[in-house]
Backbone as a ProteinNet text record, in pm:
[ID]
protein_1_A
[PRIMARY]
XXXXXXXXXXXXXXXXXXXXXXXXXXXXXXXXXXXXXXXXXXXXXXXXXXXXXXXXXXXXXXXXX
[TERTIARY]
83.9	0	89.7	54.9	127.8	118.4	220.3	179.4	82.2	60.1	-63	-225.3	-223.3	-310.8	-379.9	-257.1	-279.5	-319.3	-279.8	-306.3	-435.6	-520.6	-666.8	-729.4	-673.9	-781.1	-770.1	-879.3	-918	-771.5	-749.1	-682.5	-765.6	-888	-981.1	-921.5	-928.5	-935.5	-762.8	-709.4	-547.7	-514.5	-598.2	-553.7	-641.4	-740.7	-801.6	-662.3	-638.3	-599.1	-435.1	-386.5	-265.4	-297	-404.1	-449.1	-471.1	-523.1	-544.9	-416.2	-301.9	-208.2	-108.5	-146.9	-89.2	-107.8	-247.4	-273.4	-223.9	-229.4	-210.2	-28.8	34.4	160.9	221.2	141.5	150.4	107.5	11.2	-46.3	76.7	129.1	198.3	330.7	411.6	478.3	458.3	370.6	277.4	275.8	240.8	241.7	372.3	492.9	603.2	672.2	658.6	701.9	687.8	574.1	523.2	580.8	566	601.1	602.6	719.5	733.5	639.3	649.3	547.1	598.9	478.8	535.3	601	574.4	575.6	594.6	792.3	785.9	823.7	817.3	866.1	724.8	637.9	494.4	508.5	564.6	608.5	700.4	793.1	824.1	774.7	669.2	610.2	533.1	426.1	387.7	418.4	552.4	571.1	646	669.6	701.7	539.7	423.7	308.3	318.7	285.4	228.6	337.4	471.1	590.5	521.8	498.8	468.2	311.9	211.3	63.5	130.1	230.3	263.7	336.8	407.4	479.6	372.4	290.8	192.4	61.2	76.3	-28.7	74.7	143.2	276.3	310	276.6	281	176.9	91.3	-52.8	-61.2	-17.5	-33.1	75.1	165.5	280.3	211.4	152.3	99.2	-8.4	-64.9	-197.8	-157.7	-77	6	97.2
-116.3	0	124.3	207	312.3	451.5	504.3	596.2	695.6	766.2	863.2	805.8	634.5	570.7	553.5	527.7	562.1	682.6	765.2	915.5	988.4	859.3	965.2	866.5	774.2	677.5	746.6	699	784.7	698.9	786.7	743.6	563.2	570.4	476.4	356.1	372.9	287.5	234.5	309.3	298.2	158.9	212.9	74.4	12.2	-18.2	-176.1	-214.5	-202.4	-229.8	-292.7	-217.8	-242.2	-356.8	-407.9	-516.4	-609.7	-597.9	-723	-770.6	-656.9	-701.3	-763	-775.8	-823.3	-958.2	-996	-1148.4	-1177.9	-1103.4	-1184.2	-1254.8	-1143.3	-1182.1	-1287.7	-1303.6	-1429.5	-1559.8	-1563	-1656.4	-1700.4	-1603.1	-1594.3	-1696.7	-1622	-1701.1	-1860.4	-1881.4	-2009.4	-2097.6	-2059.3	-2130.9	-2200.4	-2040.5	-2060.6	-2208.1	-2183.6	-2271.9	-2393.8	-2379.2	-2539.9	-2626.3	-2532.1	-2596	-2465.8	-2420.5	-2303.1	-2245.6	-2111.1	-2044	-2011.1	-1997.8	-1976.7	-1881.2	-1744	-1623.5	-1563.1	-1635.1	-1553	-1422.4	-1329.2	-1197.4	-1092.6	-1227.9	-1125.6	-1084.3	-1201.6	-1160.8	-1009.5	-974.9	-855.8	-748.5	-761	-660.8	-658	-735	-728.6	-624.8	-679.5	-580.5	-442	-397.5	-275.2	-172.9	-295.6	-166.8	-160.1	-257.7	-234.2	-106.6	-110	-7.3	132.5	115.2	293.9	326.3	225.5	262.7	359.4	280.8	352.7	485.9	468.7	573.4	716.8	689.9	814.7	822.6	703.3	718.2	826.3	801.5	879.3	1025	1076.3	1208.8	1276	1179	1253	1308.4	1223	1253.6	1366	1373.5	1492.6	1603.7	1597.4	1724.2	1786.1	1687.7	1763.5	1838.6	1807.7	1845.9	1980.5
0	0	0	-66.3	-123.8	33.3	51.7	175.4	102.2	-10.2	-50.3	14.8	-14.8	-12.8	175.1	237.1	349.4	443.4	398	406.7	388.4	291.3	284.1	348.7	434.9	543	677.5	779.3	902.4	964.8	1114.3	1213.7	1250.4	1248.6	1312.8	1203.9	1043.3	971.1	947.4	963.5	984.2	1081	1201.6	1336.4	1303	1255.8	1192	1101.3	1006.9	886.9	955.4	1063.7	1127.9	1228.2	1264.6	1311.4	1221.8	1085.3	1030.9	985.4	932.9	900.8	978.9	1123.7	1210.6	1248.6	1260	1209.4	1097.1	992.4	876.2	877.3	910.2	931.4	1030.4	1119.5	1211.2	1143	1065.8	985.6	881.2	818.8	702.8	755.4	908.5	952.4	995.4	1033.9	1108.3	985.7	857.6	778.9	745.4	705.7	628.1	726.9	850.1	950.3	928.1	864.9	817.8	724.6	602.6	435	391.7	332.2	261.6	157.5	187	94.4	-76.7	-132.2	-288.3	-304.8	-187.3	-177.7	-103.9	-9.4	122.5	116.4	-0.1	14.6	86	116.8	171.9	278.4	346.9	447.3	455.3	405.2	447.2	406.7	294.2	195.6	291.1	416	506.6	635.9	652	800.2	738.2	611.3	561.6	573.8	498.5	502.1	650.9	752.2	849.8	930.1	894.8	940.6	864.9	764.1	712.6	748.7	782.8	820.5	963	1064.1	1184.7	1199.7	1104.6	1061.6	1083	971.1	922.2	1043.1	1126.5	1269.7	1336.4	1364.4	1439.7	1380.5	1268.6	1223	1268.5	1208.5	1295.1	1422.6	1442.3	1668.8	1685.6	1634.7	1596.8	1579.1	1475	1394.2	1473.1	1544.6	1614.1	1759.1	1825.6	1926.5	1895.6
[MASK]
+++++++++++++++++++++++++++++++++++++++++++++++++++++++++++++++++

């Protein structure tokens, strides 16, 4: 997810989205653990969005202060 893209979502819809990607990435691992994935680069393409969704939560709270 692109940071522009993140930027026109609410604070509210930001921490859902940083929650699902947080299961998802546990899942992602849980699996790889198992039998390797077709596609473990999701994994980090994973914890990069979920790093820049926080990022731009964290400007916010900056900016309003």
């Amino acid at each position: 997810m692109k940071p522009a893209e993140i930027r026109e979502l609410t604070e509210k819809e930001i921490a859902e989205r940083i929650e699902a990607l947080e299961t998802q990435i546990m899942k992602l691992k849980m699996n790889h653990a198992i039998s390797p994935l077709d596609n473990p680069m999701k994994i980090v393409e994973t914890r990069k969005d979920i790093a820049r969704m926080k990022t731009i939560l964290a400007e916010r709270t900056l900016n309003t202060k």
